[in-house]
FIROLUM-634583 format. One record per residue: residue number from 0; chain; x, y, z of N, C-alpha, C, CB in turn. Coordinates in nm, 2 decimals. Glycine has a CB too. Example, Ala and Ser with C-alpha at 12.3 -4.5 7.8 and 13.67 -1.06 7.14 Angstrom:
+-----+-----+--------+--------+--------+--------+--------+--------+--------+--------+--------+--------+--------+--------+
: seq : mol :     nx :     ny :     nz :    cax :    cay :    caz :     cx :     cy :     cz :    cbx :    cby :    cbz :
+-----+-----+--------+--------+--------+--------+--------+--------+--------+--------+--------+--------+--------+--------+
:   0 :   A :   1.32 :  -0.57 :   0.78 :   1.23 :  -0.45 :   0.78 :   1.32 :  -0.33 :   0.78 :   1.13 :  -0.45 :   0.90 :
:   1 :   A :   1.28 :  -0.22 :   0.71 :   1.37 :  -0.11 :   0.71 :   1.29 :   0.00 :   0.79 :   1.41 :  -0.06 :   0.57 :
+-----+-----+--------+--------+--------+--------+--------+--------+--------+--------+--------+--------+--------+--------+
This chain:
+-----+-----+--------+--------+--------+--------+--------+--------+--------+--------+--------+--------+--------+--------+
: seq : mol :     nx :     ny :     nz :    cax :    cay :    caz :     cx :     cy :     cz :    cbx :    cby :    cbz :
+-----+-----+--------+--------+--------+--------+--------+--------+--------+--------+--------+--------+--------+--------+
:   0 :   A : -12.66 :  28.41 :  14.29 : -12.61 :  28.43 :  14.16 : -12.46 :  28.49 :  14.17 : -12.70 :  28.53 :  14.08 :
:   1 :   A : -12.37 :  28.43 :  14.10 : -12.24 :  28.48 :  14.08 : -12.18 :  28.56 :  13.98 : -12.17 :  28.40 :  14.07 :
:   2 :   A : -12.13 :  28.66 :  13.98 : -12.11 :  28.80 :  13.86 : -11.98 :  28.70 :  13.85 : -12.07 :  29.03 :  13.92 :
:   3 :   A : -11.96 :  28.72 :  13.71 : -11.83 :  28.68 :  13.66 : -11.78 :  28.82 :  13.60 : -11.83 :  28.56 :  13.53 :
:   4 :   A : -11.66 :  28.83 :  13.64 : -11.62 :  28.99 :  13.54 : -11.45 :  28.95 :  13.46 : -11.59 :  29.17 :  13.68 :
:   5 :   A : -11.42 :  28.97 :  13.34 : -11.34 :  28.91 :  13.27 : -11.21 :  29.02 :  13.23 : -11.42 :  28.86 :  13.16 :
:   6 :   A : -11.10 :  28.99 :  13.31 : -11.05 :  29.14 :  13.33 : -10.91 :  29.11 :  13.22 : -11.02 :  29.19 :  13.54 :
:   7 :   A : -10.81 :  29.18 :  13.18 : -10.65 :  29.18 :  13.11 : -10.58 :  29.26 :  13.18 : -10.62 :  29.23 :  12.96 :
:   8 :   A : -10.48 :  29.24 :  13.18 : -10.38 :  29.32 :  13.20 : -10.37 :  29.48 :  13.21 : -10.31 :  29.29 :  13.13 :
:   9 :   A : -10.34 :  29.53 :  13.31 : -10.37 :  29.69 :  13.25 : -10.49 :  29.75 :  13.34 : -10.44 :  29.70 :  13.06 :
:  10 :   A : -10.58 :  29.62 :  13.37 : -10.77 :  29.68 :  13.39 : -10.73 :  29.74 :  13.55 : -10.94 :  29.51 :  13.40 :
:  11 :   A : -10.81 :  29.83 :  13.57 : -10.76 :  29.93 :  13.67 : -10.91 :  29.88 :  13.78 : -10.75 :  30.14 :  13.59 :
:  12 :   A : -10.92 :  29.86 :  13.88 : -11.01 :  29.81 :  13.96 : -11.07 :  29.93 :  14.03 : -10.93 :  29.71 :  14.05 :
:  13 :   A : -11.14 :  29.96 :  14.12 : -11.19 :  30.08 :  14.21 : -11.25 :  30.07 :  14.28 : -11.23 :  30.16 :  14.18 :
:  14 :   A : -11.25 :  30.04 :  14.45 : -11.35 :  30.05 :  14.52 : -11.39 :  30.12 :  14.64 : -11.37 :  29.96 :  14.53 :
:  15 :   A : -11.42 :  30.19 :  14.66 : -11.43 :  30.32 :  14.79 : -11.59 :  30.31 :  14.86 : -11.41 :  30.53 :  14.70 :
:  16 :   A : -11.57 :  30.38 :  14.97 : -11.65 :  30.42 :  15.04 : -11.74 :  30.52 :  14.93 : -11.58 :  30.48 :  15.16 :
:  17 :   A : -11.85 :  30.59 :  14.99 : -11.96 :  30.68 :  14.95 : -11.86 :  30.79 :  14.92 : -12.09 :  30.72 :  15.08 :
:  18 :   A : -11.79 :  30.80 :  15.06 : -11.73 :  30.99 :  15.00 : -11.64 :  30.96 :  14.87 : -11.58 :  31.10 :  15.15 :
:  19 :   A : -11.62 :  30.93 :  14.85 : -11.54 :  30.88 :  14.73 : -11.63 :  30.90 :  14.60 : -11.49 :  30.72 :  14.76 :
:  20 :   A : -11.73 :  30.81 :  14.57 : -11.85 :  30.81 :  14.48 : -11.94 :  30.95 :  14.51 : -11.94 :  30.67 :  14.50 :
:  21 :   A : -11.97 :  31.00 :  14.61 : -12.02 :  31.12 :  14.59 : -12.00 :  31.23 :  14.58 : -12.08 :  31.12 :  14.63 :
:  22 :   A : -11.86 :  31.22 :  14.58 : -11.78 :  31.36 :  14.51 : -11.68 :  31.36 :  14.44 : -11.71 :  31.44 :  14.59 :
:  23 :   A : -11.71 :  31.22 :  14.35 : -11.65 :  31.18 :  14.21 : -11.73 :  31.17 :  14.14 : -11.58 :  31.08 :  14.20 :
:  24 :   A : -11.78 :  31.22 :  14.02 : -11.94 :  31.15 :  14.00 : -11.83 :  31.04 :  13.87 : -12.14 :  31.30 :  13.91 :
:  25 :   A : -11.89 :  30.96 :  13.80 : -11.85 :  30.83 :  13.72 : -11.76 :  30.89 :  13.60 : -12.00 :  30.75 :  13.66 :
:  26 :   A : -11.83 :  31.02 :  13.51 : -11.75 :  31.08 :  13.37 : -11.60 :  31.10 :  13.50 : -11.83 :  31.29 :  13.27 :
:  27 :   A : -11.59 :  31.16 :  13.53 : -11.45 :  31.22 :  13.65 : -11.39 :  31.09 :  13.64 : -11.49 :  31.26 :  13.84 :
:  28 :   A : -11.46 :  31.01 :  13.76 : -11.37 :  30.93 :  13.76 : -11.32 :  30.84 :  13.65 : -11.40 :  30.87 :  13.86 :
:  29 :   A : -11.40 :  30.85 :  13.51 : -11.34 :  30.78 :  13.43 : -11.21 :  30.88 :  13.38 : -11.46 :  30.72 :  13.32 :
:  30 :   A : -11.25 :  31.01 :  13.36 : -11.15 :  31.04 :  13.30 : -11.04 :  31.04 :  13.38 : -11.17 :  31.13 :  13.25 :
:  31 :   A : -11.01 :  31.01 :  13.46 : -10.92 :  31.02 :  13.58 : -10.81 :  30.90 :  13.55 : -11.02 :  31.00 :  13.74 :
:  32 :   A : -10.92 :  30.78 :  13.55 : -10.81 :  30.65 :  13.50 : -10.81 :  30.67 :  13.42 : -10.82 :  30.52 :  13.50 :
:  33 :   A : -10.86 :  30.70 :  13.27 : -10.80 :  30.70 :  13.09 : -10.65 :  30.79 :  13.12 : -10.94 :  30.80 :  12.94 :
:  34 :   A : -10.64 :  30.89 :  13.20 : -10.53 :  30.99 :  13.24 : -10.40 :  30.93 :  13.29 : -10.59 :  31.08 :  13.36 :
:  35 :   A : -10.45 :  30.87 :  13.36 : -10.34 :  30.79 :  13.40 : -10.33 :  30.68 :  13.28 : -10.36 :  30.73 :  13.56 :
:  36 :   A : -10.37 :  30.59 :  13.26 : -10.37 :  30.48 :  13.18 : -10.27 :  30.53 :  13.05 : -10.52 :  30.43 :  13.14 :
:  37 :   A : -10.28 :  30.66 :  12.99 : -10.25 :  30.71 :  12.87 : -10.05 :  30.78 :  12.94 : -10.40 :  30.86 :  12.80 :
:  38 :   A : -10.11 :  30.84 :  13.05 :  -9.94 :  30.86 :  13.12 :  -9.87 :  30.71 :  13.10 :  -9.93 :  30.89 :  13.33 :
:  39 :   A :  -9.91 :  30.62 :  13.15 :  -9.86 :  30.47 :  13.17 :  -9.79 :  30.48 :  13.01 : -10.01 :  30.32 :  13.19 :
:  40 :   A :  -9.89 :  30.45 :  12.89 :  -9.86 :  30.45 :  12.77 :  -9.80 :  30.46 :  12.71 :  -9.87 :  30.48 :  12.73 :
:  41 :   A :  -9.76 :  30.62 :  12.76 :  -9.66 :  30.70 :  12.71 :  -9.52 :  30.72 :  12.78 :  -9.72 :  30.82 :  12.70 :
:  42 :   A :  -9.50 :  30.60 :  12.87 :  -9.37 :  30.61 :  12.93 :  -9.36 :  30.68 :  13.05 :  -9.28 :  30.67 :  12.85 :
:  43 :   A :  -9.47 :  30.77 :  13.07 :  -9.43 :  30.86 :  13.15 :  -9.44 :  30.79 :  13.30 :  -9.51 :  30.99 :  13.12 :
:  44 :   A :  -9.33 :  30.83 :  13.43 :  -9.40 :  30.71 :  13.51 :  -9.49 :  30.81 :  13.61 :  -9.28 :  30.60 :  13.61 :
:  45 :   A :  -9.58 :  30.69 :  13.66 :  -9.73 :  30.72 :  13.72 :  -9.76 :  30.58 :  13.75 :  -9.85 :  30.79 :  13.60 :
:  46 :   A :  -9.79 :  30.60 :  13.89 :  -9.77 :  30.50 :  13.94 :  -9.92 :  30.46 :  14.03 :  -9.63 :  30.51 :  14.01 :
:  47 :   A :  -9.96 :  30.35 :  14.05 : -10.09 :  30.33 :  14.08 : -10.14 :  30.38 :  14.22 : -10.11 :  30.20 :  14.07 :
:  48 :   A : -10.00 :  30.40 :  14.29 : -10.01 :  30.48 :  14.45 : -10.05 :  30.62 :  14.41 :  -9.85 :  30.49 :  14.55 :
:  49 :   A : -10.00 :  30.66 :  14.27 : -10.02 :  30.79 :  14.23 : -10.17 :  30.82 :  14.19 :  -9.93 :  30.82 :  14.11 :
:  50 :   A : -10.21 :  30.75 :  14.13 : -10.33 :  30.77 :  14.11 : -10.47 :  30.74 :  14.24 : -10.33 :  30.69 :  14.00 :
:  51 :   A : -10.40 :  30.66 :  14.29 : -10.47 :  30.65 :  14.41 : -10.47 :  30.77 :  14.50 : -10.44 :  30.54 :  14.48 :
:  52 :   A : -10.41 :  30.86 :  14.52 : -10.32 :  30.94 :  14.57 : -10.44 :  31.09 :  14.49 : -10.11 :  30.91 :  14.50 :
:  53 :   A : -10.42 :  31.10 :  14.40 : -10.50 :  31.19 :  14.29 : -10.64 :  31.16 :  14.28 : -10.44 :  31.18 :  14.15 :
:  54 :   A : -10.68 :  31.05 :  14.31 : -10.85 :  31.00 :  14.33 : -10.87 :  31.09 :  14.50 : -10.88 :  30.77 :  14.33 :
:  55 :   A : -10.82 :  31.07 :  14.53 : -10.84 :  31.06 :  14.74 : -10.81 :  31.23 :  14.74 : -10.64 :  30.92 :  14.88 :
:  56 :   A : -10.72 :  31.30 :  14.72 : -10.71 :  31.44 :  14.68 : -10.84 :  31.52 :  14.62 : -10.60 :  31.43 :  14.58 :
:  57 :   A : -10.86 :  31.48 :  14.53 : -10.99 :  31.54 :  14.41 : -11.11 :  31.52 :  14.53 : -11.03 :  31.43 :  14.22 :
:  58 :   A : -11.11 :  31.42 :  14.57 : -11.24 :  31.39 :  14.64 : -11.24 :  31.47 :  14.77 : -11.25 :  31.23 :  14.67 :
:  59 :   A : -11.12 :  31.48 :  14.82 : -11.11 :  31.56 :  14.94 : -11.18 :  31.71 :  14.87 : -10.93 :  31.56 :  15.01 :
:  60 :   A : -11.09 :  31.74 :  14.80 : -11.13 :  31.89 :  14.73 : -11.27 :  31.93 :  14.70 : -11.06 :  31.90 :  14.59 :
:  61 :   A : -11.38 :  31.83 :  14.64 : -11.49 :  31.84 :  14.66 : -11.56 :  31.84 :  14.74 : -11.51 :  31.80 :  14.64 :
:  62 :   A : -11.51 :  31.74 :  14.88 : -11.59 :  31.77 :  14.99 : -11.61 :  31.89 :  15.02 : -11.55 :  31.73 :  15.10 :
:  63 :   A : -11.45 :  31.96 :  15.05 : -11.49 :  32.09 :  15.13 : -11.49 :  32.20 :  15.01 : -11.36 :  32.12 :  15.28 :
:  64 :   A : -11.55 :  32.20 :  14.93 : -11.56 :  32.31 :  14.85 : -11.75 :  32.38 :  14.83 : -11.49 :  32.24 :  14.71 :
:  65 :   A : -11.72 :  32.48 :  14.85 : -11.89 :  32.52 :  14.96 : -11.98 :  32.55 :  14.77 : -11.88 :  32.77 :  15.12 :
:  66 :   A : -11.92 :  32.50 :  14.65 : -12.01 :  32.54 :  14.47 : -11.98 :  32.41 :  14.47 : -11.94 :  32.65 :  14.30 :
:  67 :   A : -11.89 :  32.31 :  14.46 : -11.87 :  32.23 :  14.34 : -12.02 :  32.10 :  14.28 : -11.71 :  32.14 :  14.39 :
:  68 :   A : -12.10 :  32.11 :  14.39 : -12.23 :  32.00 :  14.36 : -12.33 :  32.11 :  14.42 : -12.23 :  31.81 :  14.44 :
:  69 :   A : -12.38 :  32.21 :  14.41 : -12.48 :  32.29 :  14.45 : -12.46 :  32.34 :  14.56 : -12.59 :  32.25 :  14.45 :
:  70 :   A : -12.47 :  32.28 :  14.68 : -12.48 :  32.34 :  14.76 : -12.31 :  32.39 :  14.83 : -12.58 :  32.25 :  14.83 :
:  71 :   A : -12.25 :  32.21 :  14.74 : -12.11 :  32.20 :  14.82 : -12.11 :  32.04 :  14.80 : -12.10 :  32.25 :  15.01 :
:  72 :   A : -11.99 :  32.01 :  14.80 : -11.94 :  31.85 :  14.81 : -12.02 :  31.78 :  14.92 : -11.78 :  31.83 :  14.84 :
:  73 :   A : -11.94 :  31.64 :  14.97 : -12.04 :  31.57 :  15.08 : -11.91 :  31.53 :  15.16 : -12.16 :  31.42 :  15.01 :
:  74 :   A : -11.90 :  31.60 :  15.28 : -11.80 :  31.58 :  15.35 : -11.84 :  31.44 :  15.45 : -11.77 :  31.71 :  15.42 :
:  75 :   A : -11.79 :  31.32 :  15.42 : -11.80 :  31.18 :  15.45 : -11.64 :  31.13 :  15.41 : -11.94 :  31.09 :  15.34 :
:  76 :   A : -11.62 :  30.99 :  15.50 : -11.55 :  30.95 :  15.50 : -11.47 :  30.91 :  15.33 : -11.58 :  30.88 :  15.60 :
:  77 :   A : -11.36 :  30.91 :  15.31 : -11.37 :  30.89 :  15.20 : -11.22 :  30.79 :  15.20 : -11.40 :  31.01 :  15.12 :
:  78 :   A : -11.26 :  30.68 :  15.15 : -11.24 :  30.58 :  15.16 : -11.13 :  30.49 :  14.96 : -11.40 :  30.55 :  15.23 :
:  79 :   A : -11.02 :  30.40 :  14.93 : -11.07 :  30.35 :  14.80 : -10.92 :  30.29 :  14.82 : -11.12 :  30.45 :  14.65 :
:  80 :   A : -10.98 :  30.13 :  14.73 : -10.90 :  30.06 :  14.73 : -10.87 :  30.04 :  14.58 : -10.94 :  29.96 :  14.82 :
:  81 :   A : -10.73 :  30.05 :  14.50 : -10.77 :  30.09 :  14.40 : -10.62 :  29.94 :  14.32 : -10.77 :  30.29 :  14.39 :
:  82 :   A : -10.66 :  29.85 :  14.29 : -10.59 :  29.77 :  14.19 : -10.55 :  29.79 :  14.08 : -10.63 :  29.69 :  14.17 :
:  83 :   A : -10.42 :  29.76 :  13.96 : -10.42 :  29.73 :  13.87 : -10.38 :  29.56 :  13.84 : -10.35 :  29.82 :  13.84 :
:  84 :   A : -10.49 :  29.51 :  13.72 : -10.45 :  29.41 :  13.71 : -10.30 :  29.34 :  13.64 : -10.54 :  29.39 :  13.66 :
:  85 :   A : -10.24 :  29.27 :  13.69 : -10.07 :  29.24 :  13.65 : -10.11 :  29.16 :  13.57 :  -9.95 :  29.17 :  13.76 :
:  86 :   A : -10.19 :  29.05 :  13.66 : -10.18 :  28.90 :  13.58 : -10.28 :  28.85 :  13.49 : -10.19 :  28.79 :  13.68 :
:  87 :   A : -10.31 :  28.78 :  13.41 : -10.49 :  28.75 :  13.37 : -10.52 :  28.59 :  13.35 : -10.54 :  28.83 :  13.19 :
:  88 :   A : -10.42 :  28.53 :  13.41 : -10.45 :  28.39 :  13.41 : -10.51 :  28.33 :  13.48 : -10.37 :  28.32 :  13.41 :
:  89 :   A : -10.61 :  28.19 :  13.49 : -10.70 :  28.18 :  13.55 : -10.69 :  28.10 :  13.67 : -10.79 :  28.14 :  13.48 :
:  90 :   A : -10.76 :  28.19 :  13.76 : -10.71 :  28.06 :  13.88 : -10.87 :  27.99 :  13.92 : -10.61 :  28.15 :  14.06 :
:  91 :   A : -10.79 :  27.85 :  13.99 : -10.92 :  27.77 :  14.02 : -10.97 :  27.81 :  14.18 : -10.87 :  27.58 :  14.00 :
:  92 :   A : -11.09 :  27.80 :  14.16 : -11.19 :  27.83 :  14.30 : -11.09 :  27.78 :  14.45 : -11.36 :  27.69 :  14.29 :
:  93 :   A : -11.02 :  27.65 :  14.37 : -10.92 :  27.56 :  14.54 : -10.84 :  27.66 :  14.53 : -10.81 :  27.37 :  14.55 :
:  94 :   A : -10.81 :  27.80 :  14.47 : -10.69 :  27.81 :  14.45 : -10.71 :  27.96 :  14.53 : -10.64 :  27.80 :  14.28 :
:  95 :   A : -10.78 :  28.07 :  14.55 : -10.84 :  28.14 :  14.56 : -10.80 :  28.16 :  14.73 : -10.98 :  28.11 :  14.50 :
:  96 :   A : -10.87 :  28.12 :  14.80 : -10.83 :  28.05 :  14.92 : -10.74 :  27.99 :  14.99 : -10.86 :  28.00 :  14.92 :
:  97 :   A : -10.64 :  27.96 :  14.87 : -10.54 :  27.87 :  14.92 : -10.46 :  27.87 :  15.09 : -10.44 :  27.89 :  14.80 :
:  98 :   A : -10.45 :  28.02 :  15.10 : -10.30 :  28.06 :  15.19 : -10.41 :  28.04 :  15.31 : -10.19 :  28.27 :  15.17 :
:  99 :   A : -10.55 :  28.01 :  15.33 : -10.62 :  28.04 :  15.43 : -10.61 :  27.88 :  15.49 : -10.77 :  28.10 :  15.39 :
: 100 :   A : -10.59 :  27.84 :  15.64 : -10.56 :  27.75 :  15.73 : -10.70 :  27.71 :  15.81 : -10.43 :  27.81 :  15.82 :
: 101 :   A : -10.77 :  27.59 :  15.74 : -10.88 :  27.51 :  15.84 : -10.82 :  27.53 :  15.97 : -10.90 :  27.33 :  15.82 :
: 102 :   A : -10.93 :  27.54 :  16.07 : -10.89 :  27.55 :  16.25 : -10.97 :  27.41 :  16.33 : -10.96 :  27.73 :  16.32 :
+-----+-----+--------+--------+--------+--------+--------+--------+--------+--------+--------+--------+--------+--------+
């Protein structure tokens, strides 16, 4: 089965390792991108290295913090690869692939 996901301009992508998700829980990290998204907004600059930068930070901070999830954060690798979308036009399946060379 194939997920289709239908994205615009603007849409902010996110994908990390565990340490990342388990010392971000989901409210966080949402409010994290509306934060930035509303800097964007407003002119102010903030830049997607920045935010990536401020996700990878926070998460570090949780790990080694001996309260923040009961016992303490979860010291694991922590990992995230984090896109904003530029473009929203559609590309075709041949297209996807393209730069990749049969051997």
């Amino acid at each position: 089965m194939t997920a289709m996901l239908k994205l615009r301009r603007g849409d902010i992508l996110i994908a990390g390792t565990d340490g990342l998700f388990d010392n971000i829980g989901d409210l966080e990290l949402k409010s994290l991108a509306l934060t930035h998204h509303e800097r964007r907004t407003a002119s102010v600059a903030s830049s997607t290295q920045e935010m990536a930068d401020a996700l990878l930070a926070r998460a570090a901070d949780v790990a080694r913090s001996p309260v923040e999830f009961g016992p303490g954060g979860k010291l694991d690798d922590i990992a995230l690869v984090l896109a904003e979308v530029q473009d929203s036009s559609p590309v075709s399946q041949a297209g996807l692939l393209s730069n990749l060379v049969d051997e």
